[in-house]
C-alpha positions in Angstrom: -4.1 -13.9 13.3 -1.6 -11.2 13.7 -0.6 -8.8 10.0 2.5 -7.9 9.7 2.9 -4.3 7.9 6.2 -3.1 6.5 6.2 0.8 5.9 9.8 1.8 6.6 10.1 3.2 2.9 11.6 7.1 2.0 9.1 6.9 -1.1 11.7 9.5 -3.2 9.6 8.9 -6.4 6.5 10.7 -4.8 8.6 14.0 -3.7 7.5 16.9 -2.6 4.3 14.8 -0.6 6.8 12.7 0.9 9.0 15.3 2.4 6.2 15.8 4.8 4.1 12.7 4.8 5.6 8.8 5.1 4.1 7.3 1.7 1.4 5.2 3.6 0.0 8.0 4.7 -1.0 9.9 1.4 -4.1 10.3 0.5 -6.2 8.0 -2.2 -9.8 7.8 -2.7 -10.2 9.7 0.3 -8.5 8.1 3.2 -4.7 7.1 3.6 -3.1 4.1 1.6 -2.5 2.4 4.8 -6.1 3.1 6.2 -7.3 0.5 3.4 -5.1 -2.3 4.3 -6.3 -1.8 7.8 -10.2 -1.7 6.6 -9.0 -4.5 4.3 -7.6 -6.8 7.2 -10.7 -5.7 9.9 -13.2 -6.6 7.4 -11.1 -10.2 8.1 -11.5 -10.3 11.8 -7.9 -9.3 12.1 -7.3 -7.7 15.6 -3.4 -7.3 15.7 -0.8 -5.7 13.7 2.7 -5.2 13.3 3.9 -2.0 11.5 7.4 -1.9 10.9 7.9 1.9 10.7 11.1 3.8 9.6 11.4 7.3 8.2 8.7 9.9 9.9 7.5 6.9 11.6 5.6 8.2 14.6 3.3 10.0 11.8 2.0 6.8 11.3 1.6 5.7 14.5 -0.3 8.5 15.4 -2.6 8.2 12.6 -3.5 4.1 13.3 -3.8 4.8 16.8 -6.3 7.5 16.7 -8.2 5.7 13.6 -8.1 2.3 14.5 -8.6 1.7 18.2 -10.2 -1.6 17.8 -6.8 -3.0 16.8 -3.8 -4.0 18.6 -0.9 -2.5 16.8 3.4 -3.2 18.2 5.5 -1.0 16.5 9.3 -1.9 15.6 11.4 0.8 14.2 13.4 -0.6 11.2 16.4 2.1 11.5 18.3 0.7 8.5 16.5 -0.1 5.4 18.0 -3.7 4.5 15.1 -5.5 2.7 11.8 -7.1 3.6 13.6 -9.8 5.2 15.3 -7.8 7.3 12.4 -5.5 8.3 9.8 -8.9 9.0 12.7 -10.0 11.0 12.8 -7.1 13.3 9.7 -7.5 13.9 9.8 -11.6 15.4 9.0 -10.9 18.7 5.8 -9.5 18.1 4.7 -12.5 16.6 5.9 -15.6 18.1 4.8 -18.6 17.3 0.9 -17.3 15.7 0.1 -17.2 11.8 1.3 -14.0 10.5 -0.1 -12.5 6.9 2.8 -10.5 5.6 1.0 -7.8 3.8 3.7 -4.7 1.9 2.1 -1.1 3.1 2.4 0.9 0.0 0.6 -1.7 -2.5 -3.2 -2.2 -3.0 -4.6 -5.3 -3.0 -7.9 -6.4 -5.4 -7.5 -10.2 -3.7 -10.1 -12.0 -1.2 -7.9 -12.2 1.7 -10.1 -14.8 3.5 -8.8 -17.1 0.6 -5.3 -17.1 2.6 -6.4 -16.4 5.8 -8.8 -19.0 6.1 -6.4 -21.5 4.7 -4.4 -23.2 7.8 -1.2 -22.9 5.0 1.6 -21.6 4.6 0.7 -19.3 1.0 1.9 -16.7 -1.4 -0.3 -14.4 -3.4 0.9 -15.0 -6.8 -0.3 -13.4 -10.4 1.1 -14.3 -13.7 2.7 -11.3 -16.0 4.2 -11.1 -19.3 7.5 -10.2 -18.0 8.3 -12.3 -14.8 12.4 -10.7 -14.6 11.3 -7.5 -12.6 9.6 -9.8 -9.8 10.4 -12.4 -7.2 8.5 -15.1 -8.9 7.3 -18.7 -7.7 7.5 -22.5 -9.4 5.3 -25.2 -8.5 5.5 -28.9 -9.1 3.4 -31.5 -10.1 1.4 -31.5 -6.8 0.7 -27.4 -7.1 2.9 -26.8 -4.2 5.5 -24.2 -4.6 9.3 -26.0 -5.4 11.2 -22.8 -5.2 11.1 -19.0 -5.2 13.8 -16.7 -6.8 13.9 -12.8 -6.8 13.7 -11.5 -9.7 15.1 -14.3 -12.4 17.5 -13.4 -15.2 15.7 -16.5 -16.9 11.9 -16.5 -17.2 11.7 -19.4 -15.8 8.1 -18.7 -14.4 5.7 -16.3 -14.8 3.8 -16.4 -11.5 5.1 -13.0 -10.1 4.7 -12.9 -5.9 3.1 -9.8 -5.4 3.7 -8.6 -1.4 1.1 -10.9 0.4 2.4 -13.8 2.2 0.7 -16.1 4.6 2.8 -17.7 7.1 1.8 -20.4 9.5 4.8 -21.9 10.5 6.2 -18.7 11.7 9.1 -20.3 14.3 10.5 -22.1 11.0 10.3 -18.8 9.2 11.9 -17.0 12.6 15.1 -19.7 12.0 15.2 -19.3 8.7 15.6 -15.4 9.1 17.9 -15.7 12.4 20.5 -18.4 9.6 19.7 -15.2 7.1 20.6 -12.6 9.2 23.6 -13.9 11.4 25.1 -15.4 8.0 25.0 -11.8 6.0 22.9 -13.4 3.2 21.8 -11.5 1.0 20.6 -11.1 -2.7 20.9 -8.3 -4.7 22.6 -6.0 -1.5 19.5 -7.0 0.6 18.1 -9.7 2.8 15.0 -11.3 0.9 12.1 -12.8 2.2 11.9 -15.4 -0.7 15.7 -16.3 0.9 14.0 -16.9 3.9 10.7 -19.0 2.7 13.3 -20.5 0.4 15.5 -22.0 3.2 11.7 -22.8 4.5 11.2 -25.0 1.4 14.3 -27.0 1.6 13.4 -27.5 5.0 10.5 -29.5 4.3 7.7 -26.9 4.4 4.7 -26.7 2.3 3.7 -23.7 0.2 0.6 -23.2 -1.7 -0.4 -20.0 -3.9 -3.9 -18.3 -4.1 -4.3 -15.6 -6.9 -4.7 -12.2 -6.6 -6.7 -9.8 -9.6 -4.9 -7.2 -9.1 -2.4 -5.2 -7.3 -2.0 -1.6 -7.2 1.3 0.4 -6.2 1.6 3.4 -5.0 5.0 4.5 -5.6 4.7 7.1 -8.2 2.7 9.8 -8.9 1.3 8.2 -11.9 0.6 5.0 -10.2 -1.3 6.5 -7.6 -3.8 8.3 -9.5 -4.2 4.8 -11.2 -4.8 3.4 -7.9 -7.2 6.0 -7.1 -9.1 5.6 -9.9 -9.1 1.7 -9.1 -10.4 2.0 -5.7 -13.4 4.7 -7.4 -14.5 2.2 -9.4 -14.6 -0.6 -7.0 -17.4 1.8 -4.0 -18.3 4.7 -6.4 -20.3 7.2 -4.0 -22.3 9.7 -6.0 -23.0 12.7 -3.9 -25.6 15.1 -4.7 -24.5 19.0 -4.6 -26.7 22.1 -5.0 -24.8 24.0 -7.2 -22.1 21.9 -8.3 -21.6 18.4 -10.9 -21.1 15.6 -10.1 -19.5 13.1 -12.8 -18.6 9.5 -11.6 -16.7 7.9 -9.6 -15.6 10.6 -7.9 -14.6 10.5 -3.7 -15.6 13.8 -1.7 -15.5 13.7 1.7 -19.1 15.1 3.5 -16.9 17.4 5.7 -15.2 19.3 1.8 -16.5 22.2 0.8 -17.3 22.3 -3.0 -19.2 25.2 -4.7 -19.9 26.2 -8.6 -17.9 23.3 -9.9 -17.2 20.1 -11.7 -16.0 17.3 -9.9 -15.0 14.1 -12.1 -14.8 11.5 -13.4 -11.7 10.3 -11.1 -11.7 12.6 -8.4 -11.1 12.3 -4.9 -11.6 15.1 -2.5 -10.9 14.6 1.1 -12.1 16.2 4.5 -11.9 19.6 5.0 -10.8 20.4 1.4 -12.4 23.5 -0.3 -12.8 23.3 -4.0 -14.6 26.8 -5.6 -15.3 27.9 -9.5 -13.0 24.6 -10.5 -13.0 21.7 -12.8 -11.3 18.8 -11.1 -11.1 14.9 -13.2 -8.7 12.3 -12.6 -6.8 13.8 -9.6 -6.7 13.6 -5.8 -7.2 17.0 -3.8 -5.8 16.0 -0.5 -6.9 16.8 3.8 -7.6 20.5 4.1 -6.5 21.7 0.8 -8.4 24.7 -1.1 -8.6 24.4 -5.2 -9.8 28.1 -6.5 -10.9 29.0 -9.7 -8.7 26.1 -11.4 -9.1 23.6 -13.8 -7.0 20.5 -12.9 -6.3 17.1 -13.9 -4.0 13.8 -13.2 -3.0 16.2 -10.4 -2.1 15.8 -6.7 -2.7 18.6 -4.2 -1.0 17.8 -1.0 -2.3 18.3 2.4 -3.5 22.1 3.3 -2.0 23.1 -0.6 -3.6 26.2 -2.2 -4.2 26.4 -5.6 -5.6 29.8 -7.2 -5.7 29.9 -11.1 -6.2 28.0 -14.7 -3.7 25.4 -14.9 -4.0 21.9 -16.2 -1.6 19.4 -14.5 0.2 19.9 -10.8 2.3 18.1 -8.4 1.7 20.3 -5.2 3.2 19.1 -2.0 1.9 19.7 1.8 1.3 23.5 3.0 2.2 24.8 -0.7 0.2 28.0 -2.7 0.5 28.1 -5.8 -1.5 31.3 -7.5 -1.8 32.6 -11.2 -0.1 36.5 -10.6 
């Protein structure tokens, strides 16, 4: 079994972190976004990966290849951004003719992935939502097998939202179906779509099932990441004891941070090598090698080796940033 992990995104929304970090590698409950797909997908026995990388790509192949030795990883450079269909295409070599499990890079997933992986099937994660229009979304037939998938319907004519996690065992069908996409120009809504692709698989006699997913968790805003931080604290809360310092749960703080005459919590994440002194920290992320003095923060994001010195209340501090109360 082989994942296949687009990350070729800018992520503008999450500005200034991602003018010096690719969005899969910012920090949430203590370790990388991309670092939990890959804990996600080794807890599965998964031993290979494709990571379709783009802008500041070699940032995150250095981080998976000094973190996660036990795994193969191919990477394919996707230089123009041109959809998911595009990017899973570039990347057909890699995979051959061996089950794939398409999983999106920037999104968190509360699913059992053995539920797919385990299944022999071609599936699609699916959840129902009140508002089906903004999502590519699935129908299914009498029979429970998927009829047909559209990206994002003007009608609601389902409510079964697919949600980034596809399993695909009939990858040469999906290979031909991208290769018609691609050398056809066809596209939907400016881009080529996967659901195009497993679409034209449909129609040409192949079987999709769904399995639900809880939950999924994106991490393309500022907002949502803190959401998805406080998410991942609630699912393996770790409750540190400190000497001279509270500790309110769920919090994150790595053994190798520093933290003296504070509060940590509820919500917080603090990762290694970070320095927090005299500060109140809740519902906020305190990135690698950052140092938080004497400040009293919250829903805030200090980027990697950020200073902060001084009362304030809510900040959005990128990489190698000071900011200080004069």
């Amino acid at each position: 079994m082989r994942a296949v992990i687009p990350v070729a995104g800018v992520g503008t929304r999450l500005r200034p972190h991602t003018y010096s970090l690719p969005k899969v590698l910012l920090n949430v409950a203590g370790k990388p976004i991309l670092g939990h797909i890959l804990d996600a997908l080794i807890e599965q026995n998964v031993t290979k990966a494709t990571i379709i990388t783009g802008y500041m790509g070699q940032l995150v192949k250095e981080y998976v290849s000094e973190r996660y030795s036990s795994m193969h990883f191919d990477f394919v450079f996707q230089e123009q951004r041109l959809g998911l269909g595009h990017a899973i295409w570039m990347g057909r070599h890699t995979y051959s003719d061996e089950p794939i499990m398409i999983i999106l890079g920037d999104t968190i997933f509360d699913v059992d992935l053995g539920m797919a992986l385990n299944s022999g099937k071609n599936t699609i994660g699916v959840k129902a939502v009140e508002d089906p229009r903004r999502f590519g979304v699935v129908v299914k037939g009498t029979d429970n097998k998927i009829t047909k998938l559209i990206e994002k319907p003007d009608e609601p004519i389902s409510k079964l939202a697919i949600v980034g996690l596809y399993h695909i065992q009939d990858t040469p069908l999906l290979t031909e179906c991208l290769d018609y996409m691609i050398d056809n120009d066809i596209k939907t809504r400016g881009e080529y779509q996967l659901t195009d692709a497993l679409q034209m698989m449909i129609e040409k006699g192949a079987d999709f099932n769904t399995f639900p997913v809880d939950g999924w968790y994106d991490c393309g805003k500022p907002e949502t990441l803190l959401s998805t931080n406080r998410f991942l604290l609630d699912q393996k809360p770790i409750f540190p004891k400190l000497k001279d310092s509270i500790i309110i749960p769920p919090v994150f703080i790595s053994d190798s941070a520093i933290i003296e005459r504070s509060v940590i919590g509820p919500y917080a994440s603090v990762a290694d090598g970070a320095v927090v002194k005299d500060s109140i920290i809740r519902n906020s992320i305190i990135s690698f090698n950052a140092k938080v003095v004497s400040s009293l923060l919250e829903q805030s994001i200090i980027g990697n080796e950020a200073e902060v010195k001084g009362h304030f209340h809510k900040l959005n501090v990128g990489d190698s940033s000071q900011i200080s109360e004069s």
